[in-house]
N, C-alpha and C positions, 0 to 999 in steps of 0.2 A: 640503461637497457635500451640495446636498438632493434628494430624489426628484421635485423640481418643475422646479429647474435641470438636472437629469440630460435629461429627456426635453424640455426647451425648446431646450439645445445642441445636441442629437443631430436633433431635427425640424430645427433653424433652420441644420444644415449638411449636412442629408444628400444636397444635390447640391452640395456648394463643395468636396469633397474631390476631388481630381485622381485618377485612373487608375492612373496610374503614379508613382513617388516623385521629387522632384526639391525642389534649392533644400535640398539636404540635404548636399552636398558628399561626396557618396560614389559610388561607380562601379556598375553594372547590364549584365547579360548583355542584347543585343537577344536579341527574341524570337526572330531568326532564327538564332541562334547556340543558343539555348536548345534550340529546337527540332532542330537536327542533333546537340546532346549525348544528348538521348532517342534520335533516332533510329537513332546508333551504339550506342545500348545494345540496344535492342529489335532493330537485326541482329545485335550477338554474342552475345545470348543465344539466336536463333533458332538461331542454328547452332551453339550447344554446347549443344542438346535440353535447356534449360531452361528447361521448358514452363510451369510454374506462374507463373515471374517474368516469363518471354514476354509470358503474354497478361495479367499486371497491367499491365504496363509502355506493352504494345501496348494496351490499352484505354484507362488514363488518359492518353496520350501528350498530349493536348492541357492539360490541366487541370496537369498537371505541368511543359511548360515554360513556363507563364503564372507555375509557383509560384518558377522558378530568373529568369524578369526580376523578382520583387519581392524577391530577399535578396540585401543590398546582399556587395559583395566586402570581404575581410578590407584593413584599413588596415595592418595589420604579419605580422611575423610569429612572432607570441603571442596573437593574438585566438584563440578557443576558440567552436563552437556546440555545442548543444545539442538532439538532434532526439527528441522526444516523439512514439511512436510510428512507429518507424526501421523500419517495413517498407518494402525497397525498395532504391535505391540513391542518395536524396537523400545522405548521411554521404562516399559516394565523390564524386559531383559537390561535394560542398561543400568537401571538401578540393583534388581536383585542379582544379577550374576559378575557384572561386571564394576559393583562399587560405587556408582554412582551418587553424594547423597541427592542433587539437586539435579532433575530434569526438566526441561522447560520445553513446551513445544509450539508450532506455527503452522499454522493450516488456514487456509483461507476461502471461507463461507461466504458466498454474494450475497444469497438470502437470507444471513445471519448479519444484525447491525451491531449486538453484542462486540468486544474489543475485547474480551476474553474469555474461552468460554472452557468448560469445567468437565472432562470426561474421566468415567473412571475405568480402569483396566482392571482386570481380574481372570487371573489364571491359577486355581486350584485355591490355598490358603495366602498365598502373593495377592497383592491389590495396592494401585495408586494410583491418586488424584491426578491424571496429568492436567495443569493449568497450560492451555494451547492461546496463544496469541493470534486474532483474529482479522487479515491483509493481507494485501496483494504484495509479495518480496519484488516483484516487478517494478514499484514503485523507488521513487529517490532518496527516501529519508523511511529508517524502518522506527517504530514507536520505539523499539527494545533498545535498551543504550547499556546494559550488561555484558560485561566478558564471559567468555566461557573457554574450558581448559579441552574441552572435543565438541565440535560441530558436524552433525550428521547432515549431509544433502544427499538424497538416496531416489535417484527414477524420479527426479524435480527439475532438471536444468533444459532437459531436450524439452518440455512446455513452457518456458519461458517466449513470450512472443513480443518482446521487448528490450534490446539492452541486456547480454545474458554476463557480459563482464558488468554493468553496474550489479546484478544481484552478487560477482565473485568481489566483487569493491565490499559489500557490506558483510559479506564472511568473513574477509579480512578483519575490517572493525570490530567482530563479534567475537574474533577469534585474541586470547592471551598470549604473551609471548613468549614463542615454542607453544603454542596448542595446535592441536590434531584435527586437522580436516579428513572426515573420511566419507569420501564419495563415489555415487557410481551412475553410470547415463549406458542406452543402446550402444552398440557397440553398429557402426555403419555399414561395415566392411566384415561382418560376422559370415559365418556358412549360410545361415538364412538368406541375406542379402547375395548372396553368391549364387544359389539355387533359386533364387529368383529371377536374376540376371539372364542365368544360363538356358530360363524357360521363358525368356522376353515378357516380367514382370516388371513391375518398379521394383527395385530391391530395398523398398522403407517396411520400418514393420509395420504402422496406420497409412498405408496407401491406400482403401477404399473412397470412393467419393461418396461426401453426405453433407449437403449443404447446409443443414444443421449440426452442429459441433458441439451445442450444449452440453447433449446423453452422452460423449465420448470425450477426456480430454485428450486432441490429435500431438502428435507431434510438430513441432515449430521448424527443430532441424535436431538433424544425429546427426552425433560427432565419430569420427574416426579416433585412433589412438594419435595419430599425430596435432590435430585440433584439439584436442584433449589437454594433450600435456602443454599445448601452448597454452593454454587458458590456465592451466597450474602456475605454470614457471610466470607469466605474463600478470598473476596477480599476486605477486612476491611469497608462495610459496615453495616447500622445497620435497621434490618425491623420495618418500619410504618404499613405498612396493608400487607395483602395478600387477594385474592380472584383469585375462578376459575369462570369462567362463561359459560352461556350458549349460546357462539354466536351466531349459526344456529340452534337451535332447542330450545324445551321449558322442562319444566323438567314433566311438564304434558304428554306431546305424548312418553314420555320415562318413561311412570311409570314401565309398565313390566318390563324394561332393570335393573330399579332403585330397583323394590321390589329384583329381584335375587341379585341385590349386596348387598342390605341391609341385605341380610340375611347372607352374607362373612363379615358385620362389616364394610360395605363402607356407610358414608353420601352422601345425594345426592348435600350438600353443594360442594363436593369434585371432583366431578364427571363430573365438565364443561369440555371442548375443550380449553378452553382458561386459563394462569394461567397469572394475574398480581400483580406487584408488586411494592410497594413506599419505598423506602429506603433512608438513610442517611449516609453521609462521616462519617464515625468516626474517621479513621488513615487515613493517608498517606502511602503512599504504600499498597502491596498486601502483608501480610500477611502469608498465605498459598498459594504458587503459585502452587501445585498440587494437592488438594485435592485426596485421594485414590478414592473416590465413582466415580468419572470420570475416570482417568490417571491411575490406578493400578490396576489389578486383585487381585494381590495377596494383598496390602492394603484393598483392595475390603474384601476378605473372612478374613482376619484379624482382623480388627477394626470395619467394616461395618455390616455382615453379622452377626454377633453372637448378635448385639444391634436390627438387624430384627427378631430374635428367639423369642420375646417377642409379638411383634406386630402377627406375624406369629400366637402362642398360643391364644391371643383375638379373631383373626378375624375366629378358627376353635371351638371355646366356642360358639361364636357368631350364629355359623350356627349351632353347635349340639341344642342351646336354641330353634332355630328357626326353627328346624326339629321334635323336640321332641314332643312324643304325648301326648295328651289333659290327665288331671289331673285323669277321673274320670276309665278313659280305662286303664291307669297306677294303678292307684290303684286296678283295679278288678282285672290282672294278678298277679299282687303282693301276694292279698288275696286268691286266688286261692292256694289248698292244692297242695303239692310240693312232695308227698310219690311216690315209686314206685308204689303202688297199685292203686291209683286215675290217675296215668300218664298213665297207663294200661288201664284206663276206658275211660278217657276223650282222643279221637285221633285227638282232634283238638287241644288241647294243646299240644300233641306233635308232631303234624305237627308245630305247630307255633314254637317248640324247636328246630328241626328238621331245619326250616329255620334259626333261630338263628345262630344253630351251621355252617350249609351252609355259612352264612353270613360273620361267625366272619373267617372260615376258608378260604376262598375269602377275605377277607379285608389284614389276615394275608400273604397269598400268593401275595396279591397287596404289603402290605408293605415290605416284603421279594425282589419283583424284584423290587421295589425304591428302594431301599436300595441297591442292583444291582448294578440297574441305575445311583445312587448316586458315589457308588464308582467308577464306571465308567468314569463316567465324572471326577470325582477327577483325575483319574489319567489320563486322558486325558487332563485335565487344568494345572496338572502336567508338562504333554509333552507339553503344549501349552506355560507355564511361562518358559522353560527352553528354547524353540525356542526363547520367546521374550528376554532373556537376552540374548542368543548369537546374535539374529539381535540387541539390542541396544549395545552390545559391536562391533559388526559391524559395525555400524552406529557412534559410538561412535569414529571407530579408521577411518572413513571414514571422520567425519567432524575434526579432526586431520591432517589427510593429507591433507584437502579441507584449515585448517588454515594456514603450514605448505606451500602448495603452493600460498594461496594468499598473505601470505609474500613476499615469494621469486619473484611473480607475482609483488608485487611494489615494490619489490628493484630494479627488472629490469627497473619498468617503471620510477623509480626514476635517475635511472643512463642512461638514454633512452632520460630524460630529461635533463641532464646534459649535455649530447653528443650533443643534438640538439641544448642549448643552446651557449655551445662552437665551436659550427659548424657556429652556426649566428652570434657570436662575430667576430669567425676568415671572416669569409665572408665579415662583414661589414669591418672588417679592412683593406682587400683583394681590396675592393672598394674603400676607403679613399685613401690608395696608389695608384691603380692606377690612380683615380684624381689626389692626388698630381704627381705623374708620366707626364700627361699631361700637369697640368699646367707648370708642370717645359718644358718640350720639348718645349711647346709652347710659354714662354721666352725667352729659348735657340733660337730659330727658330727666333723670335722681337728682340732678341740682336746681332745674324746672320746679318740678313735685314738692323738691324742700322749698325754694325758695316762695311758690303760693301755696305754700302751706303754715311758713312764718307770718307770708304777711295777711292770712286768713287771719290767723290766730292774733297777730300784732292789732288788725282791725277787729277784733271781737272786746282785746283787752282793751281799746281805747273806749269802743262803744259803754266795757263797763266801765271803765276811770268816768266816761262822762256822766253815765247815770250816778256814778256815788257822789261826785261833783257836785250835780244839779239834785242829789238827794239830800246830802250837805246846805245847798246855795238855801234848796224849799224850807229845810228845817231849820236854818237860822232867820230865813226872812218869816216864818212862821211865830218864830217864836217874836220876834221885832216889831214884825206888820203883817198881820195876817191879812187884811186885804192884798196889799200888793203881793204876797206870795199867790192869793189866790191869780191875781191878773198875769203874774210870771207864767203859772203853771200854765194859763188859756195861751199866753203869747206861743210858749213853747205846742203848744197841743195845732196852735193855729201854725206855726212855721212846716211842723211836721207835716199833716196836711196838704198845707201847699207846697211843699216841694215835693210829696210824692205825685201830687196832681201833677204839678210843672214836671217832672221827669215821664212822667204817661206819656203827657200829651208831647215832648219831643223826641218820641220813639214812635211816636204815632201821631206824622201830620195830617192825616184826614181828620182821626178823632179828635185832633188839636182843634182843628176849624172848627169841628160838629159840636165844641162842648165849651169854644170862647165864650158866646153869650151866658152859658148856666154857671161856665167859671167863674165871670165878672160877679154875677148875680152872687154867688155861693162865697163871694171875698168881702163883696160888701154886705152879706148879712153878716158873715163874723165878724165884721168890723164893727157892725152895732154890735150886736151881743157883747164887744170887748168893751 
C-alpha cells in the first residue's frame, strides 16, 4: 500500500460505502430496539439519583443507539469484546443484549496506580463485573496481549495526543481474524462546524481557551470522513458501513444551515456531528503506518491535495448552478440587441454591463491577491517544511543520543549488578568463615578445658600413686626398721618443706632476700633435729 493508492480508494469510495452493515451474515439491533435499551437505562438511573451517568447517558442518547445498530451480535457463546474507553454502560448492553459472554474493558485513571480496576454495572435485575485495564493506549506496548472478536473505540481517538495510528497499530493486534472494529470520533466538517464558520467562529467543538486542561478532556484533532477512512483503510482494515449523525440536533431545525451547504455540493446525509464506523480485520499488521493526510505536510500537498482539485471544481459548479438565474430573465438579456447604437439607447442595459464589468474586475482583483495569498502561504509552508526537517533531524539525532545513553545506562546497571552480586557472594563467604572461625575457637577453647582437665586429674592420680607408694615404701620399712622409716618419713616432711619454702621465695624475690638468713637458720636446725 502507497500514499497515492491510500487516498485514490478512500476518494473513489467515499459515497459507495452503505449506512448500515449488511451482506455480512451477521445479526443487528434495529434502531428502535436500540433506542428503548438507552432509554430504559437513562429511566433507571433517573431514579436511583445517579445523576452524573443520567445526564451522560441522557445527553448522548441518540449517538449511542446508532453506536449499539452498528456492533454486530455474538455468533456463539465464547466471542469476547473489547471496549477501549468503557465509560458508560456499552460492556452491560454488549453482554445482555447483544451475546457477549466476555467483556473486557480499558480506561485510563492518572490518579489510580491500580492495573485493573473492578467496576460494577447495574441496570434493573442485569449486573456485571466490568474488569477495566488501567493505561495510557497512547503508549507503545499495551499490557493486554488477548484477541477479541469486536473492539469498541467510541469518542476515544480525537484525545489521542500522541501517535493516533500507533493506538490503530494496537487495535489491529487486539483485533481476531475477521473481528469487528466499531468506531466513532467528531465529525469536522458536521453543520456545527459549518455554523460556526459561517459566524466567524472556530468551527472545533472544544475551542474555548483554558489553560488548564485537566477538568476538560480537549480535543487533539477532528477528523473529517476522508481522514477517517484513511486511518481505516491505512491500518489494514476493511469498511462495512459508514454514517454521520445527527446526535444533538435534527436535520429539520438546521434546514437553513443545510440549504447554504447544499448549494457548496454538501449532502445533508454528510453533515452529522458524529461520524461512525464498522470495519473488518483484513491483514495483520498496519500497512501504512503514516498515512501523508495526517503525518505529512508535504505528502499532504503532494499525493492528497491535487486528488482534492476535483472534488473542489464539483462543489464551485455546484453553487454557480445554484446561483444562477432563472431561464426566462437569461434568455431575454441574451436576445437583447448587443450594437453600439441600442447600448446607447437602452441605460439600463448598460448599467447592468457596467456592473458586469465592476463585477468580473472585482472578482479578477479577488482572484489576483489569492493568488497572493496562495503563493504566500506556499512559501511560508515552505519555511515551515524546512523548520520541520531540521526539528525532525533534531529529534532524530536527540533520540540517538537518548538510545546511545540508555545503552550505556544498562551496561552500567548491568555491571552495577554484577558488583552487588559479587559484593553478596564475597559477604556471605565473609560470614561462613567467620562461623567456621568460631566454631573452630570454640573447640580449641573444649579441647583447652579437656585437655587441663586430664592433666589436673592425671596430677592428682599421680600425687595419689605417690602417697600409696610412700605408704607402702613407710609400711614395709616399718615393719624392717622402724627407725629408718621414722627418719624416711622426717626426710620426706623436710624435703616437703623446703621446696614449698624454695617455690615462695622465687615468686617472691624481696621476700626471697628478707627470709635467706631465717631459711639458712630454719635448714640447719632440721638438719640437727634429723
Amino acid at each position: 500500500m502507497n500514499q497515492q493508492w491510500l487516498i485514490e480508494n478512500v476518494l473513489g469510495n467515499l459515497d459507495r460505502i452503505p449506512t448500515s452493515p449488511r451482506d455480512d451474515g451477521r445479526e443487528y439491533l434495529s434502531y428502535a430496539h436500540a433506542q428503548r435499551i438507552v432509554d430504559e437505562t437513562v429511566e433507571y438511573l433517573g431514579a436511583n439519583a445517579q445523576e452524573t451517568e443520567y445526564d451522560y447517558i441522557r445527553g448522548h442518547r441518540t449517538r449511542l443507539a446508532h453506536t449499539l445498530t452498528m456492533i454486530p451480535k455474538a455468533r456463539g457463546d465464547d466471542e469476547s469484546l473489547l471496549d477501549v474507553g468503557c465509560y458508560g454502560y456499552m460492556a452491560l448492553w454488549a453482554r445482555e443484549h447483544l451475546g457477549y459472554a466476555r467483556v473486557v474493558g480499558i480506561e485510563w485513571h492518572p490518579d489510580n496506580d491500580e492495573p485493573v480496576i473492578e467496576r460494577q454495572l447495574t441496570i434493573g435485575e442485569a449486573s456485571i463485573t466490568l474488569r477495566s485495564h488501567n493505561f495510557d493506549i497512547s503508549g507503545s506496548k499495551w499490557p493486554i496481549e488477548d484477541e477479541f472478536d469486536c473492539v469498541l473505540l467510541l469518542e476515544v481517538l480525537e484525545h489521542i495526543n500522541h501517535d493516533p495510528m500507533g493506538v490503530m497499530e494496537q487495535i489491529n493486534a487486539r483485533l481476531k481474524a475477521e473481528g469487528t472494529l466499531v468506531m466513532s470520533v467528531p465529525n469536522a466538517i458536521s453543520y456545527k462546524a459549518f455554523k460556526e464558520f459561517l459566524v466567524g467562529m472556530p468551527p472545533w467543538t472544544y475551542w474555548f481557551y483554558e489553560p488548564d486542561l485537566s477538568h476538560e478532556p480537549r480535543h487533539c484533532f477532528e477528523y473529517t470522513p476522508i481522514v477517517f477512512k484513511s486511518l481505516i483503510t491505512a491500518a489494514g482494515l476493511r469498511e462495512n458501513a459508514f454514517r454521520t449523525i445527527y446526535a444533538y440536533s435534527r436535520p429539520e431545525k438546521e434546514s437553513e444551515t443545510l440549504e447554504i451547504a447544499e448549494a457548496l455540493g454538501f449532502h445533508a446525509r454528510s453533515f452529522g456531528e458524529t461520524m461512525i464506523i464498522n470495519a473488518t480485520k483484513a491483514r495483520s499488521g498496519v500497512p501504512l503506518r503514516y498515512p501523508d493526510v495526517l503525518y505529512s505536510p508535504d505528502g499532504y500537498y503532494k499525493h492528497v491535495h491535487p486528488q482534492l482539485q476535483q472534488r473542489l471544481t464539483d462543489r464551485l459548479k455546484a453553487f454557480r448552478e445554484s446561483t444562477r438565474p432563472s431561464q426566462p430573465a437569461a434568455e431575454q438579456i441574451e436576445h437583447k440587441p448587443t450594437t453600439t447604437n441600442h447600448l446607447g439607447d437602452d441605460e439600463n442595459l448598460r448599467e447592468q454591463v457596467s456592473q458586469l464589468l465592476f463585477t468580473c474586475e472585482s472578482q479578477t482583483r479577488k482572484q489576483d491577491e489569492l493568488v497572493t495569498i496562495l503563493e504566500e502561504a506556499q512559501s511560508r509552508t515552505t519555511l515551515a517544511v524546512r523548520e520541520r526537517d531540521q526539528h525532525r533531524d533534531w529529534a532524530l539525532d536527540l533520540q540517538s543520543q537518548k538510545q546511545e545513553l540508555e545503552s550505556r545506562m544498562n551496561q552500567l546497571m548491568f555491571m552495577c549488578d554484577c558488583s552487588l552480586q559479587k559484593e553478596t557472594e564475597l559477604t556471605q563467604a565473609a560470614q561462613a568463615a567467620e562461623t567456621q572461625r568460631d566454631e573452630a575457637v570454640e573447640q580449641a577453647r573444649q579441647t583447652r578445658d579437656w585437655a587441663e582437665t586430664l592433666s589436673q586429674e592425671n596430677a592428682d592420680l599421680r600425687a595419689q600413686v605417690n602417697e600409696l607408694l610412700f605408704a607402702c615404701d613407710c609400711y614395709l620399712q616399718q615393719i624392717n626398721d622402724p627407725a629408718r622409716c621414722v627418719q624416711v618419713i622426717r626426710e620426706q616432711r623436710f624435703r616437703r618443706a623446703l621446696d614449698r619454702s624454695k617455690s615462695i621465695a622465687r615468686r617472691t624475690p624481696v621476700l626471697r632476700t628478707a627470709l635467706r638468713p631465717m631459711y639458712r637458720s630454719t635448714k640447719k636446725f632440721i638438719k640437727r633435729r634429723l
